[in-house]
FIZAKOL-949690 format. One record per residue: residue number from 0; x, y negated, z negated of N, C-alpha, C in turn; residue in one letter. Coordinates in steps of 0.02 Angstrom, whole numbers, padded with zeros to 5 digits, m for minus. Each point is the difference from the previous one (the first is absolute). Example, Ala and Ser with C-alpha at 12.3 -4.5 7.8 and 13.67 -1.06 7.14 Angstrom:
BEGIN
<pt num="0" n_X="00660" n_Y="00284" n_Z="m00390" ca_X="m00045" ca_Y="m00059" ca_Z="00000" c_X="00045" c_Y="m00060" c_Z="00000" residu="A"/>
<pt num="1" n_X="m00018" n_Y="m00053" n_Z="00036" ca_X="00042" ca_Y="m00059" ca_Z="m00003" c_X="m00039" c_Y="m00055" c_Z="m00037" residu="S"/>
% end
This chain:
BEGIN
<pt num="0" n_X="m00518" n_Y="00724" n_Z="00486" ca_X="00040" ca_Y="m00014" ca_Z="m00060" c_X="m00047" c_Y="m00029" c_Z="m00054" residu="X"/>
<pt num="1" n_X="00009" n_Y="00027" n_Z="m00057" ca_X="m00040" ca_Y="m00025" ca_Z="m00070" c_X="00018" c_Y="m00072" c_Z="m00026" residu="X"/>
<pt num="2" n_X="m00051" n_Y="m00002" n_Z="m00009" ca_X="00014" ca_Y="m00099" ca_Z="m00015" c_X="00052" c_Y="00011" c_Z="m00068" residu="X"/>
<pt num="3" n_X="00012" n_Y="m00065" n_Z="m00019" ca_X="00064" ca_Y="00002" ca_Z="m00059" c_X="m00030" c_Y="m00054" c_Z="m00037" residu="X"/>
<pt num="4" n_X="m00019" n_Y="00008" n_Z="m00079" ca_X="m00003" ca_Y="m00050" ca_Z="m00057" c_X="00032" c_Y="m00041" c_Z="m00006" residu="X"/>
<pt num="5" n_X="00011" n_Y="m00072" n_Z="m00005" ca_X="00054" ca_Y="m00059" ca_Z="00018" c_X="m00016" c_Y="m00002" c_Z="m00073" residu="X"/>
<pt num="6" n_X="00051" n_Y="m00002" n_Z="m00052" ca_X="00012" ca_Y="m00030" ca_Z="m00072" c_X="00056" c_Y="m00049" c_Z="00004" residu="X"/>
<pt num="7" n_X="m00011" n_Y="m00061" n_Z="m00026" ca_X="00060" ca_Y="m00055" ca_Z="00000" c_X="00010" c_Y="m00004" c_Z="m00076" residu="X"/>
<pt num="8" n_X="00066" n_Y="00009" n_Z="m00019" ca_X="00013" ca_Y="m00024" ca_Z="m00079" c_X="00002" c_Y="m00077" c_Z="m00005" residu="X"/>
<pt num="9" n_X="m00026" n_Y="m00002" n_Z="m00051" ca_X="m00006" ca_Y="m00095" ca_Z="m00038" c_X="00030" c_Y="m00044" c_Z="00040" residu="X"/>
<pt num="10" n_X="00071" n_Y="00027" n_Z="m00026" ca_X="00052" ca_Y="m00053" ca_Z="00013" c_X="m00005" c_Y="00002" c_Z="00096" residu="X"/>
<pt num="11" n_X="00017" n_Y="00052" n_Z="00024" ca_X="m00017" ca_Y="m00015" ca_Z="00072" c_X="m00054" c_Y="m00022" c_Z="00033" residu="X"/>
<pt num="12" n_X="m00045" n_Y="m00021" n_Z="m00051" ca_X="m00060" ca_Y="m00041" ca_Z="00023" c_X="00016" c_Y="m00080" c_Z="m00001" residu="X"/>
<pt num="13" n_X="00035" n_Y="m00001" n_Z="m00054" ca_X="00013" ca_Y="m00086" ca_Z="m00013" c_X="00064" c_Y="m00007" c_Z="00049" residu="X"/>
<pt num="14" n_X="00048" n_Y="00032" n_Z="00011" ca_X="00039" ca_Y="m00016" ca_Z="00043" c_X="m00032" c_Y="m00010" c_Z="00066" residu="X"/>
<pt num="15" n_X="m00057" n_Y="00025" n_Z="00016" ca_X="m00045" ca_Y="m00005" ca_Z="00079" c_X="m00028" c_Y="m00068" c_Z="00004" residu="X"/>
<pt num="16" n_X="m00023" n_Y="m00022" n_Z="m00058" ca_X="m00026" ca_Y="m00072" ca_Z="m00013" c_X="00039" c_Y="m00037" c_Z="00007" residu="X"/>
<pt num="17" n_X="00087" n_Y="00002" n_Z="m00011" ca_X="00044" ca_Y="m00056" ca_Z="00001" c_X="00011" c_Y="00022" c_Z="00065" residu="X"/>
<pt num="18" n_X="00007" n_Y="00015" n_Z="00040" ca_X="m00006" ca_Y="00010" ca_Z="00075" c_X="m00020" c_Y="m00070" c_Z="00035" residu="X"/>
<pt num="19" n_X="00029" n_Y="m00033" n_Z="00045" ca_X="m00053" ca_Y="m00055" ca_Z="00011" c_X="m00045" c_Y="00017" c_Z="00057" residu="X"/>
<pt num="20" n_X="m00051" n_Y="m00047" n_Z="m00003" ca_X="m00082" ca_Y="00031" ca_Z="00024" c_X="00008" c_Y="00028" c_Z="00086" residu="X"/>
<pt num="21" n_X="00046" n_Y="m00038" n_Z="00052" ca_X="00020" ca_Y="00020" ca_Z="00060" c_X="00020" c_Y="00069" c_Z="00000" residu="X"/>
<pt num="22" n_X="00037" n_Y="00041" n_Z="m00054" ca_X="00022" ca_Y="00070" ca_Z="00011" c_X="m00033" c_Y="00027" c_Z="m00031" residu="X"/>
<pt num="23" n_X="m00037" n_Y="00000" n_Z="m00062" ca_X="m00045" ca_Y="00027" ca_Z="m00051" c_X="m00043" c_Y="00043" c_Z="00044" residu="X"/>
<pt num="24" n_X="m00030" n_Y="m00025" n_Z="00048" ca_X="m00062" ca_Y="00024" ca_Z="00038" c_X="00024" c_Y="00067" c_Z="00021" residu="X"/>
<pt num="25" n_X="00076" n_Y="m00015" n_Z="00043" ca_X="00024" ca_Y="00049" ca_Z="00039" c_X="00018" c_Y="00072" c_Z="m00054" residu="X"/>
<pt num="26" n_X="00047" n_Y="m00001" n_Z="m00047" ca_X="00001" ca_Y="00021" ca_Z="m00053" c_X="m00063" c_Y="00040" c_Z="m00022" residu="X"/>
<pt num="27" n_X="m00031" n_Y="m00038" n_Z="m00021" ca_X="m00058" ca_Y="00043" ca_Z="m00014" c_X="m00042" c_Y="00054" c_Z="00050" residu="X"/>
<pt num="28" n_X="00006" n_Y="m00018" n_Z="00069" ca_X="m00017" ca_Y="00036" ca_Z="00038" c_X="00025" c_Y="00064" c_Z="00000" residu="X"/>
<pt num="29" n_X="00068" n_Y="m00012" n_Z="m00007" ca_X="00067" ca_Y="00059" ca_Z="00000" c_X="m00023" c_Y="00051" c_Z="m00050" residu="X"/>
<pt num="30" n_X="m00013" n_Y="m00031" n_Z="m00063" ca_X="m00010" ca_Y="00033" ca_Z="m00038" c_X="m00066" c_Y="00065" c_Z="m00007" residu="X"/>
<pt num="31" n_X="m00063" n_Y="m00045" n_Z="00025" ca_X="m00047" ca_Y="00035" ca_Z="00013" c_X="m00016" c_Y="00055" c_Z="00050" residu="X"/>
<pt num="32" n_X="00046" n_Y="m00013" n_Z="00074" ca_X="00029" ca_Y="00045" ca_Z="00027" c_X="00022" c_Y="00066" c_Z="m00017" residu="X"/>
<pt num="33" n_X="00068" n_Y="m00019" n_Z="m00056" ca_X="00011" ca_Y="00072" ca_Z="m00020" c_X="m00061" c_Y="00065" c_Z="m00030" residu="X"/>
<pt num="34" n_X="m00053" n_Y="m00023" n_Z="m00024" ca_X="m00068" ca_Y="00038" ca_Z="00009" c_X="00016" c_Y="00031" c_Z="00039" residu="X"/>
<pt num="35" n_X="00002" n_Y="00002" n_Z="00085" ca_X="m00027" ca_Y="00038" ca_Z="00043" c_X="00065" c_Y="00028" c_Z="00029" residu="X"/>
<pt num="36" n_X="00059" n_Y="m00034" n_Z="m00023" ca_X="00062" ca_Y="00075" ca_Z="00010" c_X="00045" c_Y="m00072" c_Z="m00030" residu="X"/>
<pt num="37" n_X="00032" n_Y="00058" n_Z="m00061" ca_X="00048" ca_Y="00001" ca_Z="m00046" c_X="00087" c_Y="m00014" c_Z="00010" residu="X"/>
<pt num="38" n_X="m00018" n_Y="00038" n_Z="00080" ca_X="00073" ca_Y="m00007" ca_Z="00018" c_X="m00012" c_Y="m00026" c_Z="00073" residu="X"/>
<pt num="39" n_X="00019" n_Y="m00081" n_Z="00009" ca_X="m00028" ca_Y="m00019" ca_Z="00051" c_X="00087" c_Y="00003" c_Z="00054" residu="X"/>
<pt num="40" n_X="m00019" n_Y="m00006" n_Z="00044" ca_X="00054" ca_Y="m00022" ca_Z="00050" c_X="00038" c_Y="m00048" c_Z="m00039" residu="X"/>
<pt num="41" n_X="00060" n_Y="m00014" n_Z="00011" ca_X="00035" ca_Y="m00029" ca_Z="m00037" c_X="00028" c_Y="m00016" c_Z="m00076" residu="X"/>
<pt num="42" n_X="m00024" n_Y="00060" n_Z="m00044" ca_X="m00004" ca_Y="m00006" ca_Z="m00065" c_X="00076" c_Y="00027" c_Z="m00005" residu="X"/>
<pt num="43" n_X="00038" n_Y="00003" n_Z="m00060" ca_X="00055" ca_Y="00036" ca_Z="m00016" c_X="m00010" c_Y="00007" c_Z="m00052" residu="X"/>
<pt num="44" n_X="00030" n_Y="00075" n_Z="m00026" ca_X="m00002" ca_Y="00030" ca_Z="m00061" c_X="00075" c_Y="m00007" c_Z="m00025" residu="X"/>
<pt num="45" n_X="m00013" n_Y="m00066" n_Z="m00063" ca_X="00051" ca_Y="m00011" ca_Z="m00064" c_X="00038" c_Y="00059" c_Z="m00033" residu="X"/>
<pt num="46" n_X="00087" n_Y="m00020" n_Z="00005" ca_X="00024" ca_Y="00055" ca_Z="m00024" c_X="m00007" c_Y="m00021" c_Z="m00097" residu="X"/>
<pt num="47" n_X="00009" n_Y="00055" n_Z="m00042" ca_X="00005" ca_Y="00012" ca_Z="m00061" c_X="m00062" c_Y="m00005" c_Z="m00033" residu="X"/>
<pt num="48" n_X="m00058" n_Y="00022" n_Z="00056" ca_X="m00077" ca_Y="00038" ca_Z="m00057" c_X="m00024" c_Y="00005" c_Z="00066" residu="X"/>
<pt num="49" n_X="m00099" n_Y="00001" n_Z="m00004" ca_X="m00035" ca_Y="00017" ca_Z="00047" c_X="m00032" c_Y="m00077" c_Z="00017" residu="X"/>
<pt num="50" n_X="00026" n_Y="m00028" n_Z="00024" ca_X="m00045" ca_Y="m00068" ca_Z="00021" c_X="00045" c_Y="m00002" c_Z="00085" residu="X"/>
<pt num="51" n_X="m00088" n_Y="m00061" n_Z="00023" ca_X="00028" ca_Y="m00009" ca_Z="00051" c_X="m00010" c_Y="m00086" c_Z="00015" residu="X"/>
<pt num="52" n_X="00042" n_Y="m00017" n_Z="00053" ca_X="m00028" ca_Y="m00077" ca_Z="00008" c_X="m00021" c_Y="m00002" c_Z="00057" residu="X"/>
<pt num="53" n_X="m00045" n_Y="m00052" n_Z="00013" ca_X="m00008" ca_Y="m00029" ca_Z="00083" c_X="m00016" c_Y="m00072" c_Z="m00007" residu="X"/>
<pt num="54" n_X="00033" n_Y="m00018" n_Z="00081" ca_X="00025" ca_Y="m00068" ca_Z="m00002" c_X="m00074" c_Y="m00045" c_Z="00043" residu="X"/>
<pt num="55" n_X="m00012" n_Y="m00064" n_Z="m00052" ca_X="m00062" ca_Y="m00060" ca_Z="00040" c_X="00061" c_Y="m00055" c_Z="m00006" residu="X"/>
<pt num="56" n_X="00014" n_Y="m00041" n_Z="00045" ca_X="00040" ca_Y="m00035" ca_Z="00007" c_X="00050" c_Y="m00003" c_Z="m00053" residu="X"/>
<pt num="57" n_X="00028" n_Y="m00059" n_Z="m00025" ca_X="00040" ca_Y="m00002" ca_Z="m00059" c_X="m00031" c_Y="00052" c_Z="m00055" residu="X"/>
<pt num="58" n_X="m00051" n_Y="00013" n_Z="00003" ca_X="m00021" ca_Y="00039" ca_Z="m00072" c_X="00001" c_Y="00071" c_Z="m00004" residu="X"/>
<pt num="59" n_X="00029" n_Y="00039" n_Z="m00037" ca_X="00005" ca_Y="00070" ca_Z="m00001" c_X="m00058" c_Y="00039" c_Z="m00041" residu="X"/>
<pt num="60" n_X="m00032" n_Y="00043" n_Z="00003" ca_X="m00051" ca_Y="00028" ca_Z="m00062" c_X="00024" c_Y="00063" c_Z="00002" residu="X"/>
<pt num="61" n_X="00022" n_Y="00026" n_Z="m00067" ca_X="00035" ca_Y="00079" ca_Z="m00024" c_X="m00056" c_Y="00025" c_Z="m00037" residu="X"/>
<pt num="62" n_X="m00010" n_Y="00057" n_Z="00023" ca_X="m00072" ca_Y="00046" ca_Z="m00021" c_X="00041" c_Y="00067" c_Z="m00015" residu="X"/>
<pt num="63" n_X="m00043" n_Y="00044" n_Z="m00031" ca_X="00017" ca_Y="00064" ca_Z="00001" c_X="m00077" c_Y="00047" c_Z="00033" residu="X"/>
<pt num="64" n_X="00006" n_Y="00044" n_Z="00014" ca_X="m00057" ca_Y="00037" ca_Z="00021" c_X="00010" c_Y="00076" c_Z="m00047" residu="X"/>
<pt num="65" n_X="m00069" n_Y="00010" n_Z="m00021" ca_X="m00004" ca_Y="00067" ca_Z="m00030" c_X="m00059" c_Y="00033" c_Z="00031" residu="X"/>
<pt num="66" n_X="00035" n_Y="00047" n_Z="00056" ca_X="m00036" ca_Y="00026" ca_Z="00039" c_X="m00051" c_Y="00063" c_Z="m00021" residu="X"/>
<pt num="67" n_X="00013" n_Y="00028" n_Z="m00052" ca_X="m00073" ca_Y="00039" ca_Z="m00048" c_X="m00028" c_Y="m00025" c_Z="m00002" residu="X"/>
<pt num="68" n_X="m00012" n_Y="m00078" n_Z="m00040" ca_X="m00050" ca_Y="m00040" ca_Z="m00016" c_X="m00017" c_Y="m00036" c_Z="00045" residu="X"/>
<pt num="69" n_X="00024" n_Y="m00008" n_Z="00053" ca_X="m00012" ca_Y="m00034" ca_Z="00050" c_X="00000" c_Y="m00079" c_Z="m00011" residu="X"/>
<pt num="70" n_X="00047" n_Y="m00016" n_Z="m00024" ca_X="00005" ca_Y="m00084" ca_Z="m00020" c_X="00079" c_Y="m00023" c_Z="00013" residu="X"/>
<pt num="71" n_X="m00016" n_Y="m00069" n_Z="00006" ca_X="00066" ca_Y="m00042" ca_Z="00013" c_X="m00005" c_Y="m00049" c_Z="m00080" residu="X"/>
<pt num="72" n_X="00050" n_Y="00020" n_Z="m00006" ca_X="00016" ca_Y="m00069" ca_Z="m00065" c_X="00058" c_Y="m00064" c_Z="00027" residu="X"/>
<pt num="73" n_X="m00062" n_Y="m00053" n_Z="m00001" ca_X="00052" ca_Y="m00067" ca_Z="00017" c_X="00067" c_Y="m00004" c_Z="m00061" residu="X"/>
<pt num="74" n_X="00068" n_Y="00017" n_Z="00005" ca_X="00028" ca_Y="m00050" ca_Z="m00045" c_X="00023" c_Y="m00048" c_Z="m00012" residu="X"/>
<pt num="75" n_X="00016" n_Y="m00061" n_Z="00068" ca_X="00040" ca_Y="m00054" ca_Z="m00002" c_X="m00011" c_Y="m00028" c_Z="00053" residu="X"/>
<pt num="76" n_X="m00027" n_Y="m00074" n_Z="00016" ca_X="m00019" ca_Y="m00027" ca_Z="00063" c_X="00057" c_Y="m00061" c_Z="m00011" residu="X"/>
<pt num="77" n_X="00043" n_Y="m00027" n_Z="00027" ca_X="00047" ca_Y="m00038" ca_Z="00012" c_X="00041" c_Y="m00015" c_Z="00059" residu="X"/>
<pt num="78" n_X="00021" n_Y="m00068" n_Z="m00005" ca_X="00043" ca_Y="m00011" ca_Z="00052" c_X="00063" c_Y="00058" c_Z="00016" residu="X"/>
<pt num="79" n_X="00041" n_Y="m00017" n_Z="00043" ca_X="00037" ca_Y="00056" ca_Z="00034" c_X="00057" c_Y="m00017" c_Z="m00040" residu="X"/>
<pt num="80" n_X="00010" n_Y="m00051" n_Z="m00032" ca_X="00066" ca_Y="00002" ca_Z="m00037" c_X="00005" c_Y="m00002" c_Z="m00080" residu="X"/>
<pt num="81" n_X="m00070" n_Y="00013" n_Z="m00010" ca_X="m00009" ca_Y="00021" ca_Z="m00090" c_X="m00018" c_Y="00045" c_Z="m00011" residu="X"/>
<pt num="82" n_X="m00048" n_Y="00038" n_Z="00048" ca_X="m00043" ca_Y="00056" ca_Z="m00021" c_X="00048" c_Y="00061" c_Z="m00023" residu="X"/>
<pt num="83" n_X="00059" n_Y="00019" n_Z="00035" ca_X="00052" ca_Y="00057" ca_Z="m00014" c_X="00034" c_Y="00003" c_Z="m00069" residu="X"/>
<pt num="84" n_X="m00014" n_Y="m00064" n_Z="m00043" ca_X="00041" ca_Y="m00020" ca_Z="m00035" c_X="m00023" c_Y="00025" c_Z="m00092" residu="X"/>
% end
């Protein structure tokens, strides 16, 4: 499988920072992960566009993947009861 470009938008960067530092790590792992497959075990694909989420404890991260270009775009790293919102 072809590796995958990890792009995070702005704002889902500063939301990773307000993360506190105990889950941040994990989170970020998650994220860097998706590199090496896009659609991991446990991901679900969001109804009403092309995104998907997968779950690091309380924290959800919703990406989309554009599989021509071979990239994941971070859009939203948040807790489990704001991020949908």
């Amino acid at each position: 499988m072809a590796n995958y470009k990890v792009l995070i938008k702005p704002s889902a960067a500063k939301e990773l920072e307000e993360v506190p530092d105990k889950g941040r790590r994990r989170v970020a792992e998650r994220v860097a992960a998706l590199s090496q497959n896009p659609r991991p075990p446990g991901c679900e694909k969001l109804t009403g566009g092309d995104r998907f989420r997968i779950r690091q404890g309380n924290y959800r991260i919703v990406y989309s993947v554009a599989d021509k270009e071979l990239t994941v775009l971070v859009v939203r790293i948040g807790n489990r009861k704001d991020v949908y919102r």
